[in-house]
C-alpha positions, -999 to 999 in steps of 0.1 A, spaced: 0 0 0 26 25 -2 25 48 -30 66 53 -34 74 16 -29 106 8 -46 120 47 -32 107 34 1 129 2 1 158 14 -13 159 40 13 154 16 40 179 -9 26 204 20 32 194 25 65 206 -14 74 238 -11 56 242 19 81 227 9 111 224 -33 112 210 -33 143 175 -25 134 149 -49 134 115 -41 108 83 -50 111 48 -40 102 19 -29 133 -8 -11 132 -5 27 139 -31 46 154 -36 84 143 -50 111 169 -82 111 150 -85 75 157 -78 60 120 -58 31 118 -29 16 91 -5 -9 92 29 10 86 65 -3 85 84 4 115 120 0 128 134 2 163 170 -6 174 199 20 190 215 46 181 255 57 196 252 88 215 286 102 230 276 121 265 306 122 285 300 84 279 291 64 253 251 58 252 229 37 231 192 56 227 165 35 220 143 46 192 110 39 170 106 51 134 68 45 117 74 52 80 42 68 67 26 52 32 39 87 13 70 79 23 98 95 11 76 129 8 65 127 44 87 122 71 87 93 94 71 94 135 96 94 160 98 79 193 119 70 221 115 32 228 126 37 269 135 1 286 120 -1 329 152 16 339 151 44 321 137 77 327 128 102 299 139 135 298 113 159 286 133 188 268 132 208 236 133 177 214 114 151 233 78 153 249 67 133 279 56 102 258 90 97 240 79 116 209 106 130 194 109 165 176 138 177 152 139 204 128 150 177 104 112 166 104 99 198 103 121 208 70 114 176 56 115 175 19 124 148 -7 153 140 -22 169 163 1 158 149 35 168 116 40 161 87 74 200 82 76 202 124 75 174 123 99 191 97 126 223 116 117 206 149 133 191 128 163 222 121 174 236 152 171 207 169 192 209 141 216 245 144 222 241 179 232 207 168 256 206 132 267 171 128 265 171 93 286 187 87 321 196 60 345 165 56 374 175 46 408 155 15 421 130 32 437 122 52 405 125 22 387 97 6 402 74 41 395 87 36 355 74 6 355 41 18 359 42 48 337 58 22 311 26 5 296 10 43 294 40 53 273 42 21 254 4 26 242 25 58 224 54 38 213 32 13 196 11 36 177 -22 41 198 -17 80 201 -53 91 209 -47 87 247 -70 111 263 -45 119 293 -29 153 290 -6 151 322 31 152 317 56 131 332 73 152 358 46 177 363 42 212 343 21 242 346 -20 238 332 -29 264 311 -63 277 305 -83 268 274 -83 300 252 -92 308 214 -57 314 193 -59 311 160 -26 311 139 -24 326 105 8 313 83 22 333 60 27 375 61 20 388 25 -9 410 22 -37 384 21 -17 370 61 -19 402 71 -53 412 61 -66 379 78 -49 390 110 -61 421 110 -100 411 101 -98 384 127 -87 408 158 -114 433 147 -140 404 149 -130 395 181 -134 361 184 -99 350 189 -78 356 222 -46 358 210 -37 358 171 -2 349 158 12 357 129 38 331 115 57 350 94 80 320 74 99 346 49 133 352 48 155 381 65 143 403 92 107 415 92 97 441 67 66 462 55 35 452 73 51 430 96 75 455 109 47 477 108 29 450 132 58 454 158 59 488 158 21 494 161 18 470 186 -19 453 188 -32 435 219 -30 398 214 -13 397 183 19 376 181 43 374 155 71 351 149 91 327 127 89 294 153 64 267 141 58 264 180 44 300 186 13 283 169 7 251 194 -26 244 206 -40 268 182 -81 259 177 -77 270 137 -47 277 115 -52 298 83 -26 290 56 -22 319 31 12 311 17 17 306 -18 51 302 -36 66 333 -53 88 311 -76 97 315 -113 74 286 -126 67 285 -162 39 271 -163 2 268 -139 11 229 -131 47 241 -119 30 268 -99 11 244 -81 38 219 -77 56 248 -57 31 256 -34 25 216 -30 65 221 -23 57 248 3 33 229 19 52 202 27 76 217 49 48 235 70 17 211 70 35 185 92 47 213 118 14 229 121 -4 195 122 24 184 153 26 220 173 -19 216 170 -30 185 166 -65 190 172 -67 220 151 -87 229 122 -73 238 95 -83 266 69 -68 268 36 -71 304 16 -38 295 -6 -42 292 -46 -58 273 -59 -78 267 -28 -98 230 -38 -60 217 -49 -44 231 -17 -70 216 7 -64 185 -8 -33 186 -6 -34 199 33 -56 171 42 -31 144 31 -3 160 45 -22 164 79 -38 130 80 -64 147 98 -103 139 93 -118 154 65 -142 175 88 -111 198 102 -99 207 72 -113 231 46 -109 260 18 -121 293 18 -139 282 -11 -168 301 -23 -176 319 11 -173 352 -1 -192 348 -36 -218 331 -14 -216 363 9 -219 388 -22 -249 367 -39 -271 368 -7 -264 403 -7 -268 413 -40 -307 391 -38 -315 412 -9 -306 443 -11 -302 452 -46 -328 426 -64 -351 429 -33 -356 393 -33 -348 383 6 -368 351 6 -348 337 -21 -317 350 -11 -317 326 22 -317 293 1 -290 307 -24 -254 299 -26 -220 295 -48 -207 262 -51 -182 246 -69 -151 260 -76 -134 288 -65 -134 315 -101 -151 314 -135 -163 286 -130 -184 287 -99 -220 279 -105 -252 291 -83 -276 268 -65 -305 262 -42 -304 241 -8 -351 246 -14 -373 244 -43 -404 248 -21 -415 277 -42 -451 264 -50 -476 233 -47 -485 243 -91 -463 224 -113 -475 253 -137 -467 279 -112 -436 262 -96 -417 263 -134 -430 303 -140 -413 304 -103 -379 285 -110 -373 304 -143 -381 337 -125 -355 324 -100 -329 318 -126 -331 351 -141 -326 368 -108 -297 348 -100 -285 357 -137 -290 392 -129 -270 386 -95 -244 369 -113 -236 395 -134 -235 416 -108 -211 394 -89 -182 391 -117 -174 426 -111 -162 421 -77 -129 408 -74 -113 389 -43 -90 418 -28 -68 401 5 -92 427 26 -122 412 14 -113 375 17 -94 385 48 -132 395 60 -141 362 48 -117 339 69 -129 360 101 -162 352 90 -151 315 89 -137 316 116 -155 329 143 -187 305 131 -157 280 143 -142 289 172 -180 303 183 -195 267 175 -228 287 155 -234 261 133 -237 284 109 -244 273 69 -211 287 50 -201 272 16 -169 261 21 -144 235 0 -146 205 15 -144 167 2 -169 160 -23 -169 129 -28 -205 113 -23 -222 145 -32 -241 142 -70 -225 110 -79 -184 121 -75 -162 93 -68 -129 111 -66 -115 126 -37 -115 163 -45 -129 195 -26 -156 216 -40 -173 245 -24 -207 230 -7 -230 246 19 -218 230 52 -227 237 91 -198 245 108 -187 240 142 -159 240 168 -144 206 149 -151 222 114 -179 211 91 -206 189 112 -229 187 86 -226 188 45 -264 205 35 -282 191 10 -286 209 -26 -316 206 -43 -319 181 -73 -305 194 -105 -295 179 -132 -272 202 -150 -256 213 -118 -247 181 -109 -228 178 -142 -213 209 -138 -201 201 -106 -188 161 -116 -170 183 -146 -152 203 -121 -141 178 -103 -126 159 -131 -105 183 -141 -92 192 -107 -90 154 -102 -70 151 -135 -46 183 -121 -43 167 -86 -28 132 -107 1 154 -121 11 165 -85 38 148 -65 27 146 -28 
């Protein structure tokens, strides 16, 4: 089952020339979410030079996407050994490098990976020695942290080893990336006031500059801004606005840059918040998603696109306000894709019992939405007024409204699409993301429209290397 097999191997094969000590095998790993799969793993020692000479216990799970995702980490602790929680190893034995959070193929390799481990080991030993009487405690702690080592990371238990401050439970919401449309969502976000603290992970190069700078010297309340993955932890939604400002020649190489980007950033956010949602506004937003949902492993429900929001926004407005049709305006939305070709539709046909009547009524209804439509292609998607939309987004989140926003999110089910590609569709959201995908009302040539856009962005998503 994994989708780089003969990479995979020869990799590994590498990795026993090196390091003959290891022993592979294949268990079943258990996500935070909950999913299962059986992954290869590898466990054995690595030589650590402390004043002594140690061997560290570890645990590798190679991921199916392997070599373009890096593996899980762990310390594998034996009953007289205590862990030492520092700035590369958590309470459980889960290990943290930058090497991991950089990770990108061909560059990033396992044996450069161990190679690192042992460097930041040898300058903090993150196992020690217990005494007997701490032996026996270890013991008992063992088979919690075992339950990590083997895979089943969904323990409910937030207690650290060792003790460690609680802190209270607080809406932060970090937004990656500091170009106009990072900023804008930062700024649209504190003005809504949902969020208690906002940070602003600003992942360019050199010291900060234009609106960032101007962020630090116009200091707002409960805005953060910094370059550290881990000023985002426990953050209840991360907005990704980065896209790649490369020299591609062509719209498939653009893509495959920001798929690039996203590699090195998706498995950092997804490890600093693991119960996070996350919402995409990068370009193109239904291709992105995608691709931040495989990178995250993280149910489809907590992550989603930007998507239509804002045409949806616009529409409802232009119906009420400018065609003076209110009542209709409720059951209208965009849906789709994000662009030309976003279509208009209905979640209620309820107009009237008449067949006679209820066809004079849908054609009336079409020719308003035309009218709106038109209206709609003048307005272009500024970063202020998609900014606007992501605080809209949101705050519906973080506030639990289960509110109705259309939103991309995975499409596959909805009027007969078998591929696994986001489209904007009305959804409730929640604290957890989308709770519940609202039905559209039967139509036959939206539902071709819609299976036509998702074929082509299936087709695009085919060309990508993940």
């Amino acid at each position: 089952q994994y989708k780089f097999r003969d990479l995979t191997i020869e990799e590994l094969k590498n990795v026993n020339k090196t390091y003959p000590n290891f022993t592979f095998s294949m268990n079943t790993y258990t996500f935070k979410d909950g999913s299962q799969k059986d992954l290869l793993n590898f466990s054995g020692t690595v030589p650590v030079k402390y004043g002594n000479s140690y061997n560290i216990p570890i645990r590798l799970w190679i991921l199916d996407s392997h070599p373009f995702a890096p593996p899980i980490c762990f310390l594998k602790p034996t009953e007289n050994m205590g862990i030492s929680v520092g700035k590369h190893v958590d309470a459980h034995g889960r290990i943290y490098l930058p090497y991991l959070q950089n990770w990108s193929h061909p560059k990033s390799t396992v044996i450069g990976l161990i190679k690192e481990m042992i460097a930041k080991f040898e300058e903090e030993l993150p196992l020690y020695s217990l005494s007997s009487a701490d032996a026996a405690r270890q013991a008992e702690l063992l088979s919690y942290i075992a339950k990590i080592t083997e895979g089943e990371t969904d323990v409910k238990s937030k207690s650290k080893i060792g003790g460690g401050k609680n802190e209270r439970c607080f809406n932060k919401i970090t937004v990656v990336g500091a170009g106009d449309l990072g900023i804008a969502c930062v700024l649209a976000v504190a003005a809504k006031g949902a969020a208690d603290k906002v940070v602003l992970l600003d992942l360019s190069e050199g010291a900060a500059k234009g609106g960032t700078m101007d962020f630090e010297i116009f200091a707002l309340p409960n805005v953060e801004i910094s370059k550290d993955f881990s000023a985002s932890a426990d953050s209840k939604v991360v907005v990704l606005t980065v896209n790649s400002l490369g020299n591609a020649q062509t719209y498939l190489n653009v893509i495959q840059s920001n798929v690039d980007l996203f590699r090195g950033i998706i498995p950092a956010i997804s490890h600093y918040s693991q119960n996070t949602v996350l919402l995409v506004a990068s370009y193109p937003v239904e291709v992105m998603t995608y691709v931040s949902w495989k990178l995250s492993a993280f149910p489809e429900s907590r992550v989603i696109g930007v998507g239509a929001n804002l045409d949806t926004e616009r529409f409802q407005y232009i119906l009420t306000n400018l065609l003076k049709a209110e009542m209709l305006a409720k059951d209208a939305w965009i849906i789709g894709e994000q662009g030309e070709d976003k279509v208009p539709s209905w979640t209620s046909c309820n107009l009237v019992a008449n067949q006679t009547e209820a066809m004079a009524a849908r054609n009336s209804r079409e020719k308003l939405a035309n009218r709106a439509m038109e209206v709609l292609k003048g307005k272009g998607q500024r970063s202020w007024s998609v900014g606007l939309s992501v605080a809209d987004l949101t705050d519906s989140i973080l506030k639990n409204k289960r509110k109705v926003h259309s939103v991309s999110t995975l499409a596959k089910g909805c009027c007969n699409i078998n591929s696994e590609v986001f489209l904007s569709l009305p959804c409730i959201l929640g604290t957890n993301g989308v709770i519940e995908r609202v039905k559209l009302e039967e139509d036959q040539l939206l539902q071709e429209k819609l299976q036509s856009s998702a074929g082509s962005i299936h087709d695009l998503q085919q060309q990508l290397q993940l």
